[in-house]
Phi, psi and omega in degrees: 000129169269136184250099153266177213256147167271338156303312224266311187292327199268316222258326196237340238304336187284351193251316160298310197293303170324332168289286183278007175287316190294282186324306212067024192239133196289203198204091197283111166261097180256148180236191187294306199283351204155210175200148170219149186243125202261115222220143175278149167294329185306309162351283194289295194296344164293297193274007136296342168244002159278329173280331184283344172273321185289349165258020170272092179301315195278325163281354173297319171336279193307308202291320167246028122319282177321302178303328138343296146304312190309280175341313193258031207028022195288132209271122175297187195231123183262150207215143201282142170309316179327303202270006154283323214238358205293312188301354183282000000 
């Protein structure tokens, strides 16, 4: 994570946002008062729906069944497009 200055963010900011737009790398703005952290939206928006499944029992559930499976090399029970897609 890069850590500016809130001058430093205030003197250049198109160039940090450009930075972390490329990079993908946050962007610590520290003031007197605090700090924020400057994240591209793609970013932001990933890891909000990564919290919204993890805070979803039954997907976390699934999510760490599968991981499980994985683990135990056990072969997942595989489903015919028909019978996923039929009712569409």
């Amino acid at each position: 994570m890069k850590t500016i200055t809130l001058e430093q963010a205030n003197k250049d900011l198109i160039s940090h946002i450009n930075y972390s737009l490329k990079t993908h790398e946050e962007i610590n703005i520290a003031s007197e008062n605090g700090a924020i952290v400057m994240i591209p939206q793609e970013d932001y928006d990933s890891m909000v729906e990564t919290l919204r499944l993890l805070a979803d029992k039954k997907s976390l559930n699934a999510l760490l069944q599968s991981h499980n499976q994985r683990d135990n090399k056990v072969e997942p029970k595989s489903y015919r497009v028909e019978d996923v897609f039929g009712d569409l």
